[in-house]
Backbone as a chain_set.jsonl record, in Angstrom:
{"seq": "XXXXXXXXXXXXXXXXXXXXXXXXXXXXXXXXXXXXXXXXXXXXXXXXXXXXXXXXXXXXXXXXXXXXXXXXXXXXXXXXXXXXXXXXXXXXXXXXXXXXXXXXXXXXXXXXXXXXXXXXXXXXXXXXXXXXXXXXXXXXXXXXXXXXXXXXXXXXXXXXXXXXXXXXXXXXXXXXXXXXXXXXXXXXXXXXXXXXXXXXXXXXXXXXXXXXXXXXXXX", "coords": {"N": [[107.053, 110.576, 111.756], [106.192, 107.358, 110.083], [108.12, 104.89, 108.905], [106.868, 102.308, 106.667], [107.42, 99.227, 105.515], [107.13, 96.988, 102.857], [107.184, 93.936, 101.6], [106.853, 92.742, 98.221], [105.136, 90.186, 97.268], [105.077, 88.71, 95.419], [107.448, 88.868, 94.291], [108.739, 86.8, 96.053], [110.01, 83.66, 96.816], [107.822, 80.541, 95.191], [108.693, 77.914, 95.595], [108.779, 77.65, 98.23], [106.773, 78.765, 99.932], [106.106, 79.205, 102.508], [108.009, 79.807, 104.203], [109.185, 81.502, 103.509], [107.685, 83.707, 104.273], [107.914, 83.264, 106.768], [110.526, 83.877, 107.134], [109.773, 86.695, 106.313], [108.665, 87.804, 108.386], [110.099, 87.629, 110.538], [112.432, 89.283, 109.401], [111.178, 92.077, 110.039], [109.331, 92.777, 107.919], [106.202, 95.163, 107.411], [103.709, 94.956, 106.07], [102.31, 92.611, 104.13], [103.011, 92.974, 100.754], [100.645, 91.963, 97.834], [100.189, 91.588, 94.887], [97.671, 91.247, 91.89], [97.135, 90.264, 88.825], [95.165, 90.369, 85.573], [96.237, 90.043, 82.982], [94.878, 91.92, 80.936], [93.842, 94.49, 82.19], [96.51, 94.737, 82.667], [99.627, 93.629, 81.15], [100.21, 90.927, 81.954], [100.233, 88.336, 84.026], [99.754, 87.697, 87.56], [99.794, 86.71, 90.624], [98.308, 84.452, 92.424], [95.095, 83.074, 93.079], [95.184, 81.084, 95.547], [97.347, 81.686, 96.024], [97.065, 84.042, 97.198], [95.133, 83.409, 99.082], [96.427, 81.637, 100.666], [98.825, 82.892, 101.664], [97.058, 85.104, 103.469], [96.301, 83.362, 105.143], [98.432, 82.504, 106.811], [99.922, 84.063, 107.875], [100.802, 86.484, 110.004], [101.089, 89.588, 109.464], [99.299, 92.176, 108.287], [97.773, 92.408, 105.101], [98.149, 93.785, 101.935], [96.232, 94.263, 98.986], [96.829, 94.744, 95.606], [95.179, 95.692, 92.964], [95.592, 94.905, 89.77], [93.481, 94.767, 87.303], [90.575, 94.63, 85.489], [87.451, 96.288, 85.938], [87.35, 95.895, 89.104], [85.229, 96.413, 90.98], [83.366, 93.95, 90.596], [84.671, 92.171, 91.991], [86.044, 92.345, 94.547], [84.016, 91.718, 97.097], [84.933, 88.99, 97.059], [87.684, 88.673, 97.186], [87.915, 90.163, 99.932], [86.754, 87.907, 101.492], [89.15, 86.194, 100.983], [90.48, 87.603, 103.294], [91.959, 89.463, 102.783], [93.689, 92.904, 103.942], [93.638, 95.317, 102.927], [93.276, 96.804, 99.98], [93.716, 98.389, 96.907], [92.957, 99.769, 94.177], [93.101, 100.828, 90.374], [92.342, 103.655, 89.176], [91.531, 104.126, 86.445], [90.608, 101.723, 85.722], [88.005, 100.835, 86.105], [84.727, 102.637, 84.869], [83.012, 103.652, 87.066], [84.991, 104.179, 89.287], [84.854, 105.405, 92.263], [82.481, 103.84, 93.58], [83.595, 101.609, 93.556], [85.414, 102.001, 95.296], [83.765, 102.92, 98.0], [82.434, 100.724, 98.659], [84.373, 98.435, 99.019], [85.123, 99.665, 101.422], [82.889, 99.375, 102.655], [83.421, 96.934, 103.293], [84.488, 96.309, 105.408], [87.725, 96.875, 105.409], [90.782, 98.691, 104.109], [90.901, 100.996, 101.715], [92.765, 101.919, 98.667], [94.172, 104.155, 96.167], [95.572, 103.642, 93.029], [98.253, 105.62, 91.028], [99.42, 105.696, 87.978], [102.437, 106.135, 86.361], [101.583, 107.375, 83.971], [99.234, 109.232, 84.887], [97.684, 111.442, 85.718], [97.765, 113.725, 88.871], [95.609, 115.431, 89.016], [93.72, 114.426, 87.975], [92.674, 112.315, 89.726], [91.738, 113.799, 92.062], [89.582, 114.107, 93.43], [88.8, 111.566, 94.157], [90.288, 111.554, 96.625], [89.108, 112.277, 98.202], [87.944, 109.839, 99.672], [89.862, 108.527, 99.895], [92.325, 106.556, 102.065], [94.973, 106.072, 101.563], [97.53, 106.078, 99.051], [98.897, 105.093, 96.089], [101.909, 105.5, 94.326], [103.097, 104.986, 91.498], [106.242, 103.934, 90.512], [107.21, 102.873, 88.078], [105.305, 101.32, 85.034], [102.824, 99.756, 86.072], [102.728, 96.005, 86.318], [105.259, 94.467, 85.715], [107.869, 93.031, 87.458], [111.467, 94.571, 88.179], [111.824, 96.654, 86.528], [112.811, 99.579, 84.854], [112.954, 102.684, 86.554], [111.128, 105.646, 86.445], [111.623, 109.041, 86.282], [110.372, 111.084, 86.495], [107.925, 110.516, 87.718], [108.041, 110.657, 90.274], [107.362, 113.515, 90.273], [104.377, 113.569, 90.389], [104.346, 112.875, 93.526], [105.332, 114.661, 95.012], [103.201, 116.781, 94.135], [101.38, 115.983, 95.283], [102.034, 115.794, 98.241], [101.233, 118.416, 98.84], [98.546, 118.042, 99.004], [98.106, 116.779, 100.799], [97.393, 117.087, 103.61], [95.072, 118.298, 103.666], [93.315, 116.364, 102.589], [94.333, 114.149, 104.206], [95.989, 111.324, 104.055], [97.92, 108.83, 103.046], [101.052, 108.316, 101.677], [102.71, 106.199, 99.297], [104.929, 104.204, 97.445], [105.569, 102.508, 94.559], [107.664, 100.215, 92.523], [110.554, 99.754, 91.509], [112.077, 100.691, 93.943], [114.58, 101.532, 95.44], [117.277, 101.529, 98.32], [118.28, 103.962, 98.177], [116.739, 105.648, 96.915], [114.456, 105.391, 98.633], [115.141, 106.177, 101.081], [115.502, 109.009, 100.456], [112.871, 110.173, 98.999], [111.56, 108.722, 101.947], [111.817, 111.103, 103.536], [110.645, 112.736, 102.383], [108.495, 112.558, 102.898], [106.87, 110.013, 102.028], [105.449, 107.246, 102.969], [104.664, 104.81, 102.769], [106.317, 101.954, 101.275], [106.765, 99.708, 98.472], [108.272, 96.579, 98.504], [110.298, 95.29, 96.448], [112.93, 93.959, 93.852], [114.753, 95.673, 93.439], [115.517, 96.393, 96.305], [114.537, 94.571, 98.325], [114.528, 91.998, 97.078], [117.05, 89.881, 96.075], [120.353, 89.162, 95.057], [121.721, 88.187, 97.998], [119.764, 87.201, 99.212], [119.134, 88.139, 101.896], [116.388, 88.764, 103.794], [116.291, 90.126, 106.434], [118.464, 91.712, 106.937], [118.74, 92.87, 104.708], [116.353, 94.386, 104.949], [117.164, 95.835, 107.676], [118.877, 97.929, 106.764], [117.69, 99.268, 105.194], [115.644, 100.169, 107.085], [118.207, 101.57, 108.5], [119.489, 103.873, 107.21], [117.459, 105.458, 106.503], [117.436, 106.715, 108.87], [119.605, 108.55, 108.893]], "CA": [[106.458, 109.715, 110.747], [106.857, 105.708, 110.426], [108.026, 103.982, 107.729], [106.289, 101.454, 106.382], [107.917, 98.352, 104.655], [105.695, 96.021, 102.352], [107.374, 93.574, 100.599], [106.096, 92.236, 97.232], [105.132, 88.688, 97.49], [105.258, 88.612, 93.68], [109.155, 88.306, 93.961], [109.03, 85.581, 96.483], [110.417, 81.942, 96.492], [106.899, 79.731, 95.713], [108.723, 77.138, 96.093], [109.011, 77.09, 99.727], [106.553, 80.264, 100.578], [105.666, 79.658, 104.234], [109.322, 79.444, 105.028], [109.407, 83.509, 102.7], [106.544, 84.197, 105.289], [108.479, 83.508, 108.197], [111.742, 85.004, 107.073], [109.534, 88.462, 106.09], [108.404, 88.532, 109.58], [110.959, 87.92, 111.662], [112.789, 90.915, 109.067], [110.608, 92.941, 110.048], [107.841, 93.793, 107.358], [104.839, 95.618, 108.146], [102.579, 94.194, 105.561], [102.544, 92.081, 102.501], [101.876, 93.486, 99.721], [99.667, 91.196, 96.721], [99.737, 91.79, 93.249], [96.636, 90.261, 91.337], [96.524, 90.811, 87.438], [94.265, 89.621, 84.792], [96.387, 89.652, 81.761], [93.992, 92.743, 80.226], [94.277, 95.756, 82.447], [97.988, 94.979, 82.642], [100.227, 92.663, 79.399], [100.761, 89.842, 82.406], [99.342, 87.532, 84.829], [100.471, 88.011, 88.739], [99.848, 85.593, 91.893], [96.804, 82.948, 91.622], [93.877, 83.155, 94.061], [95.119, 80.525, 96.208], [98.524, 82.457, 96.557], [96.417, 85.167, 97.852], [94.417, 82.372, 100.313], [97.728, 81.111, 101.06], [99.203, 83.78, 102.431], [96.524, 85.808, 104.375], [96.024, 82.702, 106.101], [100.095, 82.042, 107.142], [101.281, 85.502, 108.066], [100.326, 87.439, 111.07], [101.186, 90.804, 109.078], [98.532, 92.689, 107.533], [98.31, 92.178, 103.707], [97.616, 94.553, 101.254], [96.183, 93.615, 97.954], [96.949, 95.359, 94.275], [94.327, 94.954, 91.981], [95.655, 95.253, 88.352], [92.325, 94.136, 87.018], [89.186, 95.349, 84.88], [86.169, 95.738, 87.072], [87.661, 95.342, 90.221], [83.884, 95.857, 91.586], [82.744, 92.565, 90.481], [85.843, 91.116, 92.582], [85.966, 92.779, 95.85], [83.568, 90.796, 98.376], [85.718, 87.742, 97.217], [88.937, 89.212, 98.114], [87.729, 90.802, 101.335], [86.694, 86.979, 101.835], [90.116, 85.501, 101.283], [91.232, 87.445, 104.374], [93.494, 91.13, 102.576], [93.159, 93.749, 104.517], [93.936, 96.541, 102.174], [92.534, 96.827, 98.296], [94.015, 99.155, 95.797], [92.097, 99.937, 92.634], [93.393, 101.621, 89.704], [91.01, 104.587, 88.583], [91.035, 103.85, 85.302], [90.3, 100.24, 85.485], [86.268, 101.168, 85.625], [84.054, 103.765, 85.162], [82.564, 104.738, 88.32], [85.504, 103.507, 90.375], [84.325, 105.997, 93.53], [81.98, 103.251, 94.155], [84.039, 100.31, 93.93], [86.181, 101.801, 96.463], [83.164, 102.431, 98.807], [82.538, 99.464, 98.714], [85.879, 98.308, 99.507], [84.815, 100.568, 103.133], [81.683, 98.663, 103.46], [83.077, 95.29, 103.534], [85.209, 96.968, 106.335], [88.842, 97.334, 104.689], [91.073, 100.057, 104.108], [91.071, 101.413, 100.206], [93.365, 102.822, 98.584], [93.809, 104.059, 94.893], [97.336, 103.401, 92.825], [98.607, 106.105, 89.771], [100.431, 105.005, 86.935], [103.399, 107.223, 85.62], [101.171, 108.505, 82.868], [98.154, 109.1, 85.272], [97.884, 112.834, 86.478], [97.324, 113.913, 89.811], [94.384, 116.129, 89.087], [92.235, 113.46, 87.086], [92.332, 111.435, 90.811], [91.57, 114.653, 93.451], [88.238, 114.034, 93.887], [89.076, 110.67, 94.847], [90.947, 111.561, 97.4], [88.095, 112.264, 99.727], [87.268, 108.541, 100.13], [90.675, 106.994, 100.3], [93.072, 107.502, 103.094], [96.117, 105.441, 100.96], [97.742, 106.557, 97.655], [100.511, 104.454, 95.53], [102.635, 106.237, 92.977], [103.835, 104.29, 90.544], [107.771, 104.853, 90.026], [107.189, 102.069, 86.809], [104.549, 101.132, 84.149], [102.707, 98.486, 86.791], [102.998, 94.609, 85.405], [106.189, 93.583, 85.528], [109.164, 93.193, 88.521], [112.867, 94.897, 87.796], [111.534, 97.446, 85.531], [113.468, 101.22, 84.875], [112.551, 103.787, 87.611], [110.654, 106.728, 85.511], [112.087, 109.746, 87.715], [109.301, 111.719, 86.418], [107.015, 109.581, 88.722], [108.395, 112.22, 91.684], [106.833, 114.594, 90.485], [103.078, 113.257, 91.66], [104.86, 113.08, 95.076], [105.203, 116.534, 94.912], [101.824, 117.407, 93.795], [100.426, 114.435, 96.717], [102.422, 116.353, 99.844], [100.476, 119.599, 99.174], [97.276, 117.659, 98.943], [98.058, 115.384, 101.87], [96.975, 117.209, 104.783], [93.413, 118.738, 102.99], [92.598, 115.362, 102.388], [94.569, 112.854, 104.719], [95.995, 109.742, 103.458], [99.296, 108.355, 103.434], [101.554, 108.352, 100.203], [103.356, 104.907, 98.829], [105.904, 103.951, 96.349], [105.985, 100.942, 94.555], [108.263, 100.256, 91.662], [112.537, 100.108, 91.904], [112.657, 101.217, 95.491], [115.989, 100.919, 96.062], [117.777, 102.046, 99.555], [118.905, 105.319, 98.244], [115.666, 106.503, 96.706], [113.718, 105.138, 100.091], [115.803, 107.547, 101.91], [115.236, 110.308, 99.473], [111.526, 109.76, 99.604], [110.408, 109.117, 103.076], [112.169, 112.377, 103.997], [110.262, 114.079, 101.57], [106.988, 112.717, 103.161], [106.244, 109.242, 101.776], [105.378, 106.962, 104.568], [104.883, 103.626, 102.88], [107.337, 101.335, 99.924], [106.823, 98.534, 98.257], [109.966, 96.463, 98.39], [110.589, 94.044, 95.258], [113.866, 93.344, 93.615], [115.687, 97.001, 94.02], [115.701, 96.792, 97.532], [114.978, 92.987, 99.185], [114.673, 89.955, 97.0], [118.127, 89.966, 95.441], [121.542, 88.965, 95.781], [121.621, 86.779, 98.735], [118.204, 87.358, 99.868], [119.291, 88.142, 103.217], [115.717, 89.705, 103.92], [116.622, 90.991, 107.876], [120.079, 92.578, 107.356], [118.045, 94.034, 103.395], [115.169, 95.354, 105.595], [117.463, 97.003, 108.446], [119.739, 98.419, 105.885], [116.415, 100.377, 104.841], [116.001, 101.344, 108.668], [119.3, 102.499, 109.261], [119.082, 104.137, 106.028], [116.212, 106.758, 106.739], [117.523, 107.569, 110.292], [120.731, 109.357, 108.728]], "C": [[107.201, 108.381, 110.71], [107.23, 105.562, 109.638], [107.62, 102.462, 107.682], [107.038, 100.799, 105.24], [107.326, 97.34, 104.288], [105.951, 95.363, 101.279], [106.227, 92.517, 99.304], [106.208, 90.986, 97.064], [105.393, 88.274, 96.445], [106.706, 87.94, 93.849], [109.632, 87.217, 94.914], [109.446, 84.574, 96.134], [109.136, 81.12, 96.63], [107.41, 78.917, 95.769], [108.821, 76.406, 97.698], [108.191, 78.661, 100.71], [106.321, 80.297, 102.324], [106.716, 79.851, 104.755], [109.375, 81.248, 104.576], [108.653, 83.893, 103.721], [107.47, 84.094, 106.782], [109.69, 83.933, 108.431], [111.377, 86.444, 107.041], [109.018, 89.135, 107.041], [109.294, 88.749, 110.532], [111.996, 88.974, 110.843], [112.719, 91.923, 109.543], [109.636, 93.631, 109.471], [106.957, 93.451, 108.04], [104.099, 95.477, 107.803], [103.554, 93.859, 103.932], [102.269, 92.492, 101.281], [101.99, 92.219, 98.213], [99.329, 91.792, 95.572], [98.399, 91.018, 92.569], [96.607, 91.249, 89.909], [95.777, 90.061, 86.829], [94.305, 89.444, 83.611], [95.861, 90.903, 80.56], [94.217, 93.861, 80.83], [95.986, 95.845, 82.648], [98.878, 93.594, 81.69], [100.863, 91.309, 80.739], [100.057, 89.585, 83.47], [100.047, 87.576, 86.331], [100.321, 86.502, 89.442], [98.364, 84.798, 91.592], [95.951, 83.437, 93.019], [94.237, 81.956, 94.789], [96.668, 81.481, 96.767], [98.115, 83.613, 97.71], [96.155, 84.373, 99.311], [95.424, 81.774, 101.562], [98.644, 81.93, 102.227], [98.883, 85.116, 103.629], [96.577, 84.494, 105.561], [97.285, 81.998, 106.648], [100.627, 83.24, 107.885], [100.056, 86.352, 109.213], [100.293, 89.17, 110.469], [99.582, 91.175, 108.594], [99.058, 92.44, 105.792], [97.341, 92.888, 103.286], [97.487, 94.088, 99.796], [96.437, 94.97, 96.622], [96.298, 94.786, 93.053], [94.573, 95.575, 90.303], [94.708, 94.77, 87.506], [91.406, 94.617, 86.772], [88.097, 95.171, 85.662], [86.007, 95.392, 88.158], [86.321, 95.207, 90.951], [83.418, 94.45, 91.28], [83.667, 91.527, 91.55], [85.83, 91.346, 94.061], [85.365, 92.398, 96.686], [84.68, 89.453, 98.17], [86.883, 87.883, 97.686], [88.888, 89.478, 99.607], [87.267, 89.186, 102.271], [87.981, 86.081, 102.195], [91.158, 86.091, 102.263], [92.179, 88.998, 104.155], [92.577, 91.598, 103.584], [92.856, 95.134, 104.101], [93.561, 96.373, 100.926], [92.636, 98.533, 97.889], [93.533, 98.514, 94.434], [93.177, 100.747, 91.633], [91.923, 102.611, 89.411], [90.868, 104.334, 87.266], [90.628, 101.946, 84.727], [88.635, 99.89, 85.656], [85.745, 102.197, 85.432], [83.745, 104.573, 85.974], [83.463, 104.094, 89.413], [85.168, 103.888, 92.038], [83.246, 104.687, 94.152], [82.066, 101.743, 94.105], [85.303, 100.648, 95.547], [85.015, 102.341, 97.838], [83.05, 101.671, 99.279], [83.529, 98.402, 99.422], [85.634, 98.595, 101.343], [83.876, 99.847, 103.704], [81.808, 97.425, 103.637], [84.075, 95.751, 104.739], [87.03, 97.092, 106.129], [89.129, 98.713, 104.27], [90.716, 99.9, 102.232], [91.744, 102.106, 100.214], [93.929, 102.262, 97.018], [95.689, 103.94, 94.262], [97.333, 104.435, 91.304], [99.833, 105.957, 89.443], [100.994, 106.192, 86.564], [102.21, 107.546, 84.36], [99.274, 108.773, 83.364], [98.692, 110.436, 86.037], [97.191, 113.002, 87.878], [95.72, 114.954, 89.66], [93.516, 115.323, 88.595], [91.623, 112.494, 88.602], [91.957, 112.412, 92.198], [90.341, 114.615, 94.135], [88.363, 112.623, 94.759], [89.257, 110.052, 96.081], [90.237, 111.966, 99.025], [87.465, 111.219, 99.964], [88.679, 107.684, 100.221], [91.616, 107.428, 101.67], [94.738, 106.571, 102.548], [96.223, 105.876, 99.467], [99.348, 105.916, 97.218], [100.776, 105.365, 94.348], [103.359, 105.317, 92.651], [105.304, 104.118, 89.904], [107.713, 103.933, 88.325], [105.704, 101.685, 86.473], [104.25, 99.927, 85.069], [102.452, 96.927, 85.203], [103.953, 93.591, 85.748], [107.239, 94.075, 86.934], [110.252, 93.913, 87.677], [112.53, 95.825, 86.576], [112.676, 98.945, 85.855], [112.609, 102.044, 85.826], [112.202, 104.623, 86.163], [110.562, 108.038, 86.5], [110.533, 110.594, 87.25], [107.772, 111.634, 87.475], [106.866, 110.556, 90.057], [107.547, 113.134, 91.388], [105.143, 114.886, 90.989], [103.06, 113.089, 92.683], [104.686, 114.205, 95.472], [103.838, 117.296, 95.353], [100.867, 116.968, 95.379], [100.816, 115.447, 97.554], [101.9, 117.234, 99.774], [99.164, 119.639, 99.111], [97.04, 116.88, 100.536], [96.961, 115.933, 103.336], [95.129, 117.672, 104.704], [92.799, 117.499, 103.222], [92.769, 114.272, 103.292], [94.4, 111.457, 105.071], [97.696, 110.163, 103.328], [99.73, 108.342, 101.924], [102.202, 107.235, 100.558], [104.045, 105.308, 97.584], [105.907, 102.854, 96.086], [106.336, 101.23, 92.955], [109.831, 100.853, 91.84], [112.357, 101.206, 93.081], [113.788, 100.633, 95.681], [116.028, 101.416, 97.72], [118.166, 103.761, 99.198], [117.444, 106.279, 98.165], [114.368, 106.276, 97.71], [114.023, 106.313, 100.903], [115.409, 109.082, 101.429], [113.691, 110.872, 99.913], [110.881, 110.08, 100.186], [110.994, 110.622, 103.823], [111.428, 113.777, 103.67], [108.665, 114.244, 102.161], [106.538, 111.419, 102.723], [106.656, 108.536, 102.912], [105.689, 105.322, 104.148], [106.183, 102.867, 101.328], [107.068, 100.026, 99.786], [108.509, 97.856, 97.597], [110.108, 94.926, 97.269], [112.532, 93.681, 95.02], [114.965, 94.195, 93.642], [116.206, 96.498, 95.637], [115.87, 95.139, 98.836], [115.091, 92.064, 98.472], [115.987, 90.444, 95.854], [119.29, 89.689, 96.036], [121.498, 87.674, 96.657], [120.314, 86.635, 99.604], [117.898, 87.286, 101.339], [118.306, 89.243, 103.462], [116.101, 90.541, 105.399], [117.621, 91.786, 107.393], [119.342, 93.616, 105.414], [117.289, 95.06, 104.581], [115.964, 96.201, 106.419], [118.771, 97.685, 107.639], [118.703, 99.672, 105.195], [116.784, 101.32, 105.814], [116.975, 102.097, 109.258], [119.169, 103.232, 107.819], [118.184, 105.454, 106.769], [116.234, 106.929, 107.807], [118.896, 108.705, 110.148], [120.088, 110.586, 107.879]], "O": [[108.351, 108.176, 111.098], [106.641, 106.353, 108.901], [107.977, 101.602, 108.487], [107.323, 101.411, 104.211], [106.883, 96.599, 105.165], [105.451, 95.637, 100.188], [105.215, 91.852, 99.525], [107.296, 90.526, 96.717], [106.086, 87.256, 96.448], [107.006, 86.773, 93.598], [110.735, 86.702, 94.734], [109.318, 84.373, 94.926], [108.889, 80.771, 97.785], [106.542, 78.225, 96.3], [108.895, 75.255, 98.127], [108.656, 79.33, 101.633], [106.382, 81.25, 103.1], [106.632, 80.129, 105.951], [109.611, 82.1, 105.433], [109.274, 84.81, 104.259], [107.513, 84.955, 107.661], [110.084, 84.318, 109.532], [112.11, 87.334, 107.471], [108.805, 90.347, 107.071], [109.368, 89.747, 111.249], [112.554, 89.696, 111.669], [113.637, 92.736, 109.656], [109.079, 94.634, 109.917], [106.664, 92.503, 108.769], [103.148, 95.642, 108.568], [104.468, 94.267, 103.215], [101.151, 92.292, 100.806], [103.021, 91.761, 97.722], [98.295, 92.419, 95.343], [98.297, 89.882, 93.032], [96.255, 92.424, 89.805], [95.552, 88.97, 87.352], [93.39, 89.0, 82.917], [96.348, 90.875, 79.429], [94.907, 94.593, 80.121], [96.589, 96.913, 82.756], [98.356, 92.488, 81.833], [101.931, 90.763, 80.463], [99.286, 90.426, 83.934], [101.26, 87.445, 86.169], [100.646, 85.428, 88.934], [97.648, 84.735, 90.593], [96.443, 84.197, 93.853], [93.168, 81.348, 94.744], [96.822, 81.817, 97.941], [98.698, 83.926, 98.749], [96.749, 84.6, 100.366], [95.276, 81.565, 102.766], [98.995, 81.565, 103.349], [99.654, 85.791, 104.311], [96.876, 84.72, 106.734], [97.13, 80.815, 106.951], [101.731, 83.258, 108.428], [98.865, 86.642, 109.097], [99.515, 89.952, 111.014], [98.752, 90.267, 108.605], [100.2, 92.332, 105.348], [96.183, 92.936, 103.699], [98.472, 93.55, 99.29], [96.148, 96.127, 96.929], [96.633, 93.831, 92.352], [93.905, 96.461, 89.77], [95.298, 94.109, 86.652], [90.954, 95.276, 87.708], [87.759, 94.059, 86.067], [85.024, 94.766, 88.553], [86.087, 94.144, 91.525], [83.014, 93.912, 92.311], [83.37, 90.362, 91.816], [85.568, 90.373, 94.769], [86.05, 92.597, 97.689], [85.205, 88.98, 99.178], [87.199, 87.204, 98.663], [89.738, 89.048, 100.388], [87.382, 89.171, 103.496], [88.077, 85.41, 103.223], [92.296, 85.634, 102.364], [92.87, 89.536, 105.02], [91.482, 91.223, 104.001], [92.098, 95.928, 104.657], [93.531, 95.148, 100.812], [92.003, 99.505, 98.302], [93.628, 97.42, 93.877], [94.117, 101.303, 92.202], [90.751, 102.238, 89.457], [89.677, 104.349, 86.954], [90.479, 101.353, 83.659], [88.149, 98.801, 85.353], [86.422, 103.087, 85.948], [83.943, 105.788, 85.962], [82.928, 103.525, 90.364], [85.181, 103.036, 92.927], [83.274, 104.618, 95.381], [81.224, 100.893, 94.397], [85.771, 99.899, 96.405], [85.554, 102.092, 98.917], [83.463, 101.57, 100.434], [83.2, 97.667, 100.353], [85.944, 97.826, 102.253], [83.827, 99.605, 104.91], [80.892, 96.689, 104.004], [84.67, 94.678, 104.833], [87.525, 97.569, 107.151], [88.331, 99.633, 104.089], [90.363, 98.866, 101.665], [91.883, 102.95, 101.1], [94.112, 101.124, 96.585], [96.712, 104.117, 94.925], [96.505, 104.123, 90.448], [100.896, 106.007, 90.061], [100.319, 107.211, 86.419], [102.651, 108.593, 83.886], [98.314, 108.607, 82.612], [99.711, 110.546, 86.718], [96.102, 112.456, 88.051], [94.877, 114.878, 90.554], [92.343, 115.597, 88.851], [90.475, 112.054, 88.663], [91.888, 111.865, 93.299], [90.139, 115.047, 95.27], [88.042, 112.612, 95.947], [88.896, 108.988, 96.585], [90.571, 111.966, 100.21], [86.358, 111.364, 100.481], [88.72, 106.492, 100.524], [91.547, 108.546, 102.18], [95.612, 106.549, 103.414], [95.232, 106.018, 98.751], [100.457, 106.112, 97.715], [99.934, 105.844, 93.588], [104.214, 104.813, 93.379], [105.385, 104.196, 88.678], [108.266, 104.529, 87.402], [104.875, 101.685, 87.383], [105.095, 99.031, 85.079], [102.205, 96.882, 83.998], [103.777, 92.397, 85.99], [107.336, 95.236, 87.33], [110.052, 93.918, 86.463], [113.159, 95.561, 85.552], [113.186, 99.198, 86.946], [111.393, 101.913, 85.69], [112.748, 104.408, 85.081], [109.672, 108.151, 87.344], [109.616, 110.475, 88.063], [106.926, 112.472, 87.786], [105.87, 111.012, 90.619], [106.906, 113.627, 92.316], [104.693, 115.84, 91.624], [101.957, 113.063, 93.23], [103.851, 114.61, 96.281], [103.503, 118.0, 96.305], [100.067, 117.521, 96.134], [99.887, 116.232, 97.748], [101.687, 117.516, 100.954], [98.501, 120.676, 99.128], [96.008, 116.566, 101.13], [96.053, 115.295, 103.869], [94.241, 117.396, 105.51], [91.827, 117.438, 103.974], [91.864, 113.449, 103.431], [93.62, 110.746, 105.704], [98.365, 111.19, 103.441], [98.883, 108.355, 101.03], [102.411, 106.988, 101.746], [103.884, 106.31, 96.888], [106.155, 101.998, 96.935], [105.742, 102.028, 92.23], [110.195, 101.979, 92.18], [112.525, 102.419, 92.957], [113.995, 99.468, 96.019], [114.98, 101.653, 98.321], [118.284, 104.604, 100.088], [117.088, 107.198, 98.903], [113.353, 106.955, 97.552], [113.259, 107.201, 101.283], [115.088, 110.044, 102.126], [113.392, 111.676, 100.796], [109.992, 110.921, 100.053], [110.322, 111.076, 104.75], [111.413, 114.936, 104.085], [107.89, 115.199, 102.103], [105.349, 111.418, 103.042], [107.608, 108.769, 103.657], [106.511, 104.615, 104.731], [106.72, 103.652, 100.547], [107.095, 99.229, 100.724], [109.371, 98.256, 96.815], [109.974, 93.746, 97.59], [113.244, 93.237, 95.921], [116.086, 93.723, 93.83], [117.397, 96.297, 95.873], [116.71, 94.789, 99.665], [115.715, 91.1, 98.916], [115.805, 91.263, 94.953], [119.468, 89.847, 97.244], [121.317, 86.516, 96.281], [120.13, 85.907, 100.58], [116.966, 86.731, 101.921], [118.692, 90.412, 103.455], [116.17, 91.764, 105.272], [117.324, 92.958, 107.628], [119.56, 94.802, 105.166], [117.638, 96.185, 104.939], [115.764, 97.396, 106.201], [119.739, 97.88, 108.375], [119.074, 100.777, 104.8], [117.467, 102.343, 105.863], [116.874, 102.948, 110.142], [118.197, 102.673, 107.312], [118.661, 106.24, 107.587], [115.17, 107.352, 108.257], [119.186, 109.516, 111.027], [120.795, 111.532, 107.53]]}, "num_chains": 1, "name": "protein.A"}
């Protein structure tokens, strides 16, 4: 199994992002990952729709988008326009989300659904026969540098004895550090979103952060 590293553009430097874009490749990440909120399904506002534009169209990686946002169906051809390649929904952010993440399939993109620490694995199993990606939430999505909620593990758990029935990949996003990366992808998660635990911090030496991961989950 690979690991997959996907830092959060959120915690970037805008003041100088194409230069963050060409430090997070020559690192080594394997895709970007894109926050988008709307203030309403989550208490704060993320990256702007040109940030988005901005950065599919700069970065050779794949970029994955995170839609913290009511109604993501009404949004989804426009996204799939500005170039992501990936679109995560929350399930409780519409009604009949099953056919916003169709949808999602028919503009030809991957989908894939994200649960919040107080979002049970059985309310999303049905789900799980249309996505082939799944984020677990280690924090209340919204905000960067938040408290790990260990409890969060335990939909990991539940995910690895679902994984192969259904197959799809498990994620982490929220305080990924280096220790609990290791922990983790050992246990079976494949991908991490990397915010302020793990790369943008300190001296923001993203290469020598990122292979500090990689050597990391080969011991």
């Amino acid at each position: 199994m690979k690991i997959t590293l996907n830092p959060s553009m959120m915690c970037a430097n805008f003041g100088n992002l194409g230069r963050e874009i060409e430090l997070l490749e020559a690192a080594g990440a394997d895709i970007l990952h894109l926050d988008m909120m709307d203030g309403k399904y989550v208490p704060n506002f993320g990256m702007g729709i040109q940030d988005v534009r901005y950065i599919t169209s700069h970065t050779k990686l794949k970029t994955e988008l995170h839609l913290m946002i009511e109604h993501p169906k009404d949004y989804v051809e426009f996204f799939a326009d500005c170039g992501v390649d990936i679109i995560y929904v929350h399930p409780e952010s519409e009604y009949h989300v099953i056919t916003t993440l169709q949808r999602i399939q028919e503009l030809g993109l991957e989908s894939g659904i994200v649960i919040n620490p107080g979002t049970s694995v059985a309310a999303i199993e049905e789900l799980l026969n249309v996505v082939k990606r799944v984020l677990v939430m280690g924090v209340n999505p919204g905000h960067a540098g938040q408290i790990y909620l260990p409890y969060a593990e335990n939909k990991i758990d539940m995910l690895l004895k679902l994984k192969e029935k259904y197959n799809f990949s498990i994620g982490m996003d929220g305080a990924c550090n280096v220790e609990r990366i290791k922990r983790l992808f050992h246990k079976g998660v494949e991908n991490f979103v990397l915010g302020t635990a793990a790369l943008f911090y300190g001296d923001r030496d993203y290469q020598a952060h990122i292979q500090a991961i990689r050597d990391a989950v080969k011991m």
